[in-house]
MARVEX-201583 format. One record per atom (N, C-alpha, C, CB): residue in three letters; x, y, z. Coordinates in steps of 0.02 Angstrom, whole numbers, plus 50000, padded with zeros to 5 digits. Glycine has a CB too. Example, Ala and Ser with C-alpha at 12.3 -4.5 7.8 and 13.67 -1.06 7.14 Angstrom:
MARVEX-201583
ALA506604971650390 ALA506154977550390 ALA506604983550390 ALA505654977650452 SER506424988850354 SER506844994750357 SER506455000250394 SER507044997050286 
END
This chain:
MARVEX-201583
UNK578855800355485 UNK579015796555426 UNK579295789855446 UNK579525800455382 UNK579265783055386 UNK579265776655413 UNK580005774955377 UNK578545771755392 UNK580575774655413 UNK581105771655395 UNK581305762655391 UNK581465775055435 UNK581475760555350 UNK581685753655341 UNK582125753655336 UNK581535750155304 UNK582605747955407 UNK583185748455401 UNK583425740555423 UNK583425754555440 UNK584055738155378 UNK584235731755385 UNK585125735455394 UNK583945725655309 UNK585485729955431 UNK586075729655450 UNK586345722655431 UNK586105731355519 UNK586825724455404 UNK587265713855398 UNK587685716555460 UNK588035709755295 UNK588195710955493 UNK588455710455548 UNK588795705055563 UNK588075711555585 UNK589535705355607 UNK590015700755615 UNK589765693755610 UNK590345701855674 UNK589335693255672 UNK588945687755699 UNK588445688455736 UNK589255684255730 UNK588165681555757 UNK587655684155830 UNK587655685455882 UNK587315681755852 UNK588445684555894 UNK588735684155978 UNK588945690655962 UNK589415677656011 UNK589575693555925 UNK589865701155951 UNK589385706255911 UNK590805702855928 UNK589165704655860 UNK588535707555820 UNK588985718055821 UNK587465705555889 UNK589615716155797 UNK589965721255749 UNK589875722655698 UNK590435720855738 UNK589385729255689 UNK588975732455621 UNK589615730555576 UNK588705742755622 UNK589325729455478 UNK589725727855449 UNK589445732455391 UNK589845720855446 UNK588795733655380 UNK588505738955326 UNK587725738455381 UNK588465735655216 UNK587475744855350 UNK586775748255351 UNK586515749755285 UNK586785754755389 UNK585915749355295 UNK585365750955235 UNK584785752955252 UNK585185745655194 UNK584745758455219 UNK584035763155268 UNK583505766455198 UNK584495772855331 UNK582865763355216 UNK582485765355139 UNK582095772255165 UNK581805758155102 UNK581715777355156 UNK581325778855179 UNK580785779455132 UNK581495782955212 UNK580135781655183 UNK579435781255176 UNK579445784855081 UNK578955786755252 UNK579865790855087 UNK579705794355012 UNK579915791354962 UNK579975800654999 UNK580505784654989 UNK580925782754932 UNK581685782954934 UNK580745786654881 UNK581805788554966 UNK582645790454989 UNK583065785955012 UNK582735794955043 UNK583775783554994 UNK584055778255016 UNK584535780555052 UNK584235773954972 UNK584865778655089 UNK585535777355125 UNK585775767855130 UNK585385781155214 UNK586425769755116 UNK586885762655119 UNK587515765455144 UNK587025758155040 UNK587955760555180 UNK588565761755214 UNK588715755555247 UNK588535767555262 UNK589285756155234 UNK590095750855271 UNK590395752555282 UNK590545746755252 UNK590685752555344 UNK591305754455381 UNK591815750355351 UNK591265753455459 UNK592185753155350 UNK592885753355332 UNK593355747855383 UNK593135761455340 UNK593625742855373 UNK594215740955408 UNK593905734855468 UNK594605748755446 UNK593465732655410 UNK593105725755449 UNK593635721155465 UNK592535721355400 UNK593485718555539 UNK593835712755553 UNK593455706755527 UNK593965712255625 UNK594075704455476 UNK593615697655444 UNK593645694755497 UNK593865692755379 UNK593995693455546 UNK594325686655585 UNK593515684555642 UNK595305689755647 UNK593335691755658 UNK592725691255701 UNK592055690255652 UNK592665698555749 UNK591985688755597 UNK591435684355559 UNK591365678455568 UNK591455684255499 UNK590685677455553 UNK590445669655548 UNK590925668055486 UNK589495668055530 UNK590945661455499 UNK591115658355424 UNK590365658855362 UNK591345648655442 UNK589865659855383 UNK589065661755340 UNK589355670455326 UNK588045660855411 UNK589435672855366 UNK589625681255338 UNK590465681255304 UNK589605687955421 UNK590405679955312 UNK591295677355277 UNK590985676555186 UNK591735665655324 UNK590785670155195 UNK590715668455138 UNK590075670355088 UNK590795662755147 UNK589655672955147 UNK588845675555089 UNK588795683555111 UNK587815670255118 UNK589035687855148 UNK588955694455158 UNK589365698455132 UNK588925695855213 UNK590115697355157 UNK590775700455135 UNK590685701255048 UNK591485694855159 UNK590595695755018 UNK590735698854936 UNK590235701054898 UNK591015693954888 UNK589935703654944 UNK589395708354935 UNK589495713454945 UNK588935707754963 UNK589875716154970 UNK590115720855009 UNK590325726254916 UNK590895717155078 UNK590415732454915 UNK590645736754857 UNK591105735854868 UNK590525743054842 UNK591215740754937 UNK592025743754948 UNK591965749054928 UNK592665740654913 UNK591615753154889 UNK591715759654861 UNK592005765954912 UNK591035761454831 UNK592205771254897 UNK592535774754934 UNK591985778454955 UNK593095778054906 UNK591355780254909 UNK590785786254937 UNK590155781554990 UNK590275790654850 UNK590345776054983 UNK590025771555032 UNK590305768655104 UNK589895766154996 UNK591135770855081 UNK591355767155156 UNK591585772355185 UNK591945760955159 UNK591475771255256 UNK591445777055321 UNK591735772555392 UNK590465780355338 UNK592165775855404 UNK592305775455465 UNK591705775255514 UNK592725780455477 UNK591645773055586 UNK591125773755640 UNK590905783655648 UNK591565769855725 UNK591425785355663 UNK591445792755671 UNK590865796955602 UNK592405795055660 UNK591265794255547 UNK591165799255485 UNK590425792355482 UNK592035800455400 UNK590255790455492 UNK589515786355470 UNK589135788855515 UNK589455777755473 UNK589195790155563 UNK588785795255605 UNK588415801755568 UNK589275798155657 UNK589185804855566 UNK588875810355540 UNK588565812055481 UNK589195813855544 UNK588775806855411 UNK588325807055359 UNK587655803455363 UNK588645804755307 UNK587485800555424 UNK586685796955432 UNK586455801255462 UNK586515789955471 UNK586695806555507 UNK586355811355544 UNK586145817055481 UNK586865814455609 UNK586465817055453 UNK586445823055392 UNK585875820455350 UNK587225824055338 UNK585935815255325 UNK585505810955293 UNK584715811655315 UNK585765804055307 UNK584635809355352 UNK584295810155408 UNK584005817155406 UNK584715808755467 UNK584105822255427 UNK583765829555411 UNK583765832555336 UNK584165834955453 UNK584075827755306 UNK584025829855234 UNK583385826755212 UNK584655827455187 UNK583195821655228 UNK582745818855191 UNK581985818755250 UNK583105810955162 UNK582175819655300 UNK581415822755318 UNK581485827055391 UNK580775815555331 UNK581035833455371 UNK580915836555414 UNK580525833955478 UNK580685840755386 UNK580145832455456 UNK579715827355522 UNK580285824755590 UNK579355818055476 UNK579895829055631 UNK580225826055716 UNK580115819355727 UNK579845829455787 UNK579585816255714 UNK579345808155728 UNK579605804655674 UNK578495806555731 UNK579965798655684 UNK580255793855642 UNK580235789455682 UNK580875794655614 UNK579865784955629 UNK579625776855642 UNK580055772555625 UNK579015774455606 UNK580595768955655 UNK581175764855653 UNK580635756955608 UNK581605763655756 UNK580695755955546 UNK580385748655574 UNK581035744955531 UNK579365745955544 UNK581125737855599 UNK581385733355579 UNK581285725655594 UNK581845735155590 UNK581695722055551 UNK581185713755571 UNK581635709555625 UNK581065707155486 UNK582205711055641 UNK582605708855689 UNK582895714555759 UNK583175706055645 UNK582805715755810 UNK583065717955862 UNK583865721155866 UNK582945712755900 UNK584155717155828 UNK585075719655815 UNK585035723555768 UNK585695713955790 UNK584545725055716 UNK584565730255673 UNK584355736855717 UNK584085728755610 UNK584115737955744 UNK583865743555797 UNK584575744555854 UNK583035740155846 UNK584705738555865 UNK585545740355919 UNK586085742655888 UNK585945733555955 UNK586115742255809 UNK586665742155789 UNK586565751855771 UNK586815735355725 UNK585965752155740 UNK585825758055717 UNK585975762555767 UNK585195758555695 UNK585755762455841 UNK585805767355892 UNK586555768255903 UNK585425765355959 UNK586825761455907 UNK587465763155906 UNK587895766255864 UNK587665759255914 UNK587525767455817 UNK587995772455779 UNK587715777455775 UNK588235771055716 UNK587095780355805 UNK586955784755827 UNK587425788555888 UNK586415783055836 UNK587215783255928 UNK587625783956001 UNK586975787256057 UNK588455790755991 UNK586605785156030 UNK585915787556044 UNK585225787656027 UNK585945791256043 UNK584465787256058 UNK584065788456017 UNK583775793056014 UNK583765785456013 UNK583835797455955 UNK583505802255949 UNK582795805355961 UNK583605802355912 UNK582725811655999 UNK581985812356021 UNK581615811955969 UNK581795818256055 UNK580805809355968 UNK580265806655933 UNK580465802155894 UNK579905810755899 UNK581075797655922 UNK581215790355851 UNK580685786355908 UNK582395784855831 UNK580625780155863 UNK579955773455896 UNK580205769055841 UNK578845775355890 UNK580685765155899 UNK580825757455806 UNK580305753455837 UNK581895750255788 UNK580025747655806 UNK579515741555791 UNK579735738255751 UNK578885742655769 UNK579255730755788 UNK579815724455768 UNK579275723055716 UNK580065717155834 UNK579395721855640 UNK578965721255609 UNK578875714755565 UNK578985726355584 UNK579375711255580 UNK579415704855561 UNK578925699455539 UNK579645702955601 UNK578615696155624 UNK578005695155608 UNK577315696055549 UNK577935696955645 UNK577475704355518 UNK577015706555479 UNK577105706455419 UNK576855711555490 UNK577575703555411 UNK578025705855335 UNK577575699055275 UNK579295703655347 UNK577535700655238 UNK577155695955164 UNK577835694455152 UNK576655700555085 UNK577775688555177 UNK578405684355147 UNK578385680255066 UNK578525678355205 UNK577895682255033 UNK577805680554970 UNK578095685754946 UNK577165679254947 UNK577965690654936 UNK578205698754927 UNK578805700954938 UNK577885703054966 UNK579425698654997 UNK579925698755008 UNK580355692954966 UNK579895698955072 UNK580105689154968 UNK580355683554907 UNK580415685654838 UNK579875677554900 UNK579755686454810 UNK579705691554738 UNK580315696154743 UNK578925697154733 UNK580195699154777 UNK580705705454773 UNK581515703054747 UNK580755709154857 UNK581705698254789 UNK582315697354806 UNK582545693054717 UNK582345692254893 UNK581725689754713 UNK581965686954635 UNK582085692054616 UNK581505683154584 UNK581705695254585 UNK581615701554553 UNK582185705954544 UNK581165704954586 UNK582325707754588 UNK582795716754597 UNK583455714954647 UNK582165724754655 UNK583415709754685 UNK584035712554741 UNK584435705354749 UNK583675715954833 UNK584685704954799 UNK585095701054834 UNK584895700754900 UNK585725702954829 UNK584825694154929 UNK584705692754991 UNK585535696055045 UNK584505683454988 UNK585455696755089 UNK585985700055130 UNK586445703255112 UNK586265696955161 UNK586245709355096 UNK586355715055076 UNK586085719855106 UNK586255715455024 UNK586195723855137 UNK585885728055191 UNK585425734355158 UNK586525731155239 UNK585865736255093 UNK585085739955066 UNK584565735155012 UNK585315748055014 UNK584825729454996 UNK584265724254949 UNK583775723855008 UNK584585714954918 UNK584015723255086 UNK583465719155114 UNK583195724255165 UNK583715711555147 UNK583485729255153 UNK583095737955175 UNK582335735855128 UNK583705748155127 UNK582615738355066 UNK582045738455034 UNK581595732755019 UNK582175740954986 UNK581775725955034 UNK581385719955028 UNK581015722355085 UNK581755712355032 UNK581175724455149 UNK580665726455210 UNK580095731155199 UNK581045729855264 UNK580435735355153 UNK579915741355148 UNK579475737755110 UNK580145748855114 UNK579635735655037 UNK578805731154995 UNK578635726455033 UNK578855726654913 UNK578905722355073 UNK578305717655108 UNK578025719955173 UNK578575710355125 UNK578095726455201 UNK577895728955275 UNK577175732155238 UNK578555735755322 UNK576705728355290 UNK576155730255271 UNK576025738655297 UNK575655724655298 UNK575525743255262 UNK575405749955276 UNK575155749855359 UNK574825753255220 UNK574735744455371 UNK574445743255436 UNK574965740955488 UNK573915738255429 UNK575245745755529 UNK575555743055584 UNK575305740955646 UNK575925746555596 UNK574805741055648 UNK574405737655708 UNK574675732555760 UNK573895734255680 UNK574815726355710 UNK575345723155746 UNK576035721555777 UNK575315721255732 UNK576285728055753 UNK577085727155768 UNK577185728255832 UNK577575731855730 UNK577575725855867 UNK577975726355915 UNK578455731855925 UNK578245721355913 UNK578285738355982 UNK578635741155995 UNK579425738456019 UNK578285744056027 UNK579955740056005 UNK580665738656013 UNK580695740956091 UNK581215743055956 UNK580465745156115 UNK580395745956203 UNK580275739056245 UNK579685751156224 UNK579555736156217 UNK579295729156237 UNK579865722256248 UNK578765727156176 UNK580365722556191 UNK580745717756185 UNK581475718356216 UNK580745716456121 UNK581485723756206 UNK582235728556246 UNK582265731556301 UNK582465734356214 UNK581775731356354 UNK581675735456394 UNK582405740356440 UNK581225731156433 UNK582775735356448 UNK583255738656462 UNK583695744056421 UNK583545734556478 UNK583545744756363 UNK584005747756303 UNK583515755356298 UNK584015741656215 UNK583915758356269 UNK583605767356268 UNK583205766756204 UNK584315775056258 UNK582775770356206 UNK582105771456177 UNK582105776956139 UNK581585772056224 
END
């Protein structure tokens, strides 16, 4: 099954997860924020366009520990399937995810899908239904503009070689 997943984050240098957003192939969502963000380590751009975006809600915010374990749960709740197709359009969305894994799970395969994305279609969307940086608006802006044909994506191995697979 084909997961879409976007992450907002401190910055580009310490790139400290700040929320996740995970769509999947059937439709199923996951969203989450950790709890007890250091504003001080944000950009002044995430400061001012990510943060008040942010809910805050209590059934959304999770500690590192407890976000683990409700994405792992998540995760076998919503598909049986051993093979899961990671796709994402930036490289730190795939680092941030493992890391809160703390691992990659056997038969995961993320791809960089960026390149492929209908950027007319991701635009629509964002008029339409969501908010730009927002980690589940732009989950699901990935999923309607990722074409069905992955042909071209870039395995996350190719670009990461050093990083676990």
């Amino acid at each position: 099954m084909r997961f879409y997943v976007d992450c907002e984050f401190t910055d580009f240098i310490c790139q400290g997860l700040i929320s996740i957003g995970i769509v999947a192939q059937n439709g199923e969502e996951f969203y989450a924020e950790l709890c007890n963000i250091d504003e001080s380590a944000c950009s002044p751009f995430v400061r001012e366009v990510v943060l008040p975006k942010l809910s805050r809600l209590p059934e959304t915010t999770y500690t590192p520990d407890s976000l683990r374990v409700a994405l792992l749960a998540w995760l076998a709740h919503t598909s049986a399937d051993p093979e899961h197709l990671i796709c994402v359009d930036n490289v730190v969305d795939w680092d941030l995810l493992i890391g809160v894994l703390q691992d990659v799970p056997a038969g995961w395969k993320g791809v960089l899908v960026g390149r492929l994305i209908d950027e007319t279609v991701r635009q629509a969307y964002f008029l339409e239904r969501g908010e730009r940086h927002h980690a589940l608006d732009d989950a699901r802006a990935l999923k309607a503009a990722t074409p069905c044909d992955l042909a071209g994506a870039v395995s996350v191995a190719e670009v990461k070689p050093s990083r676990m697979f």
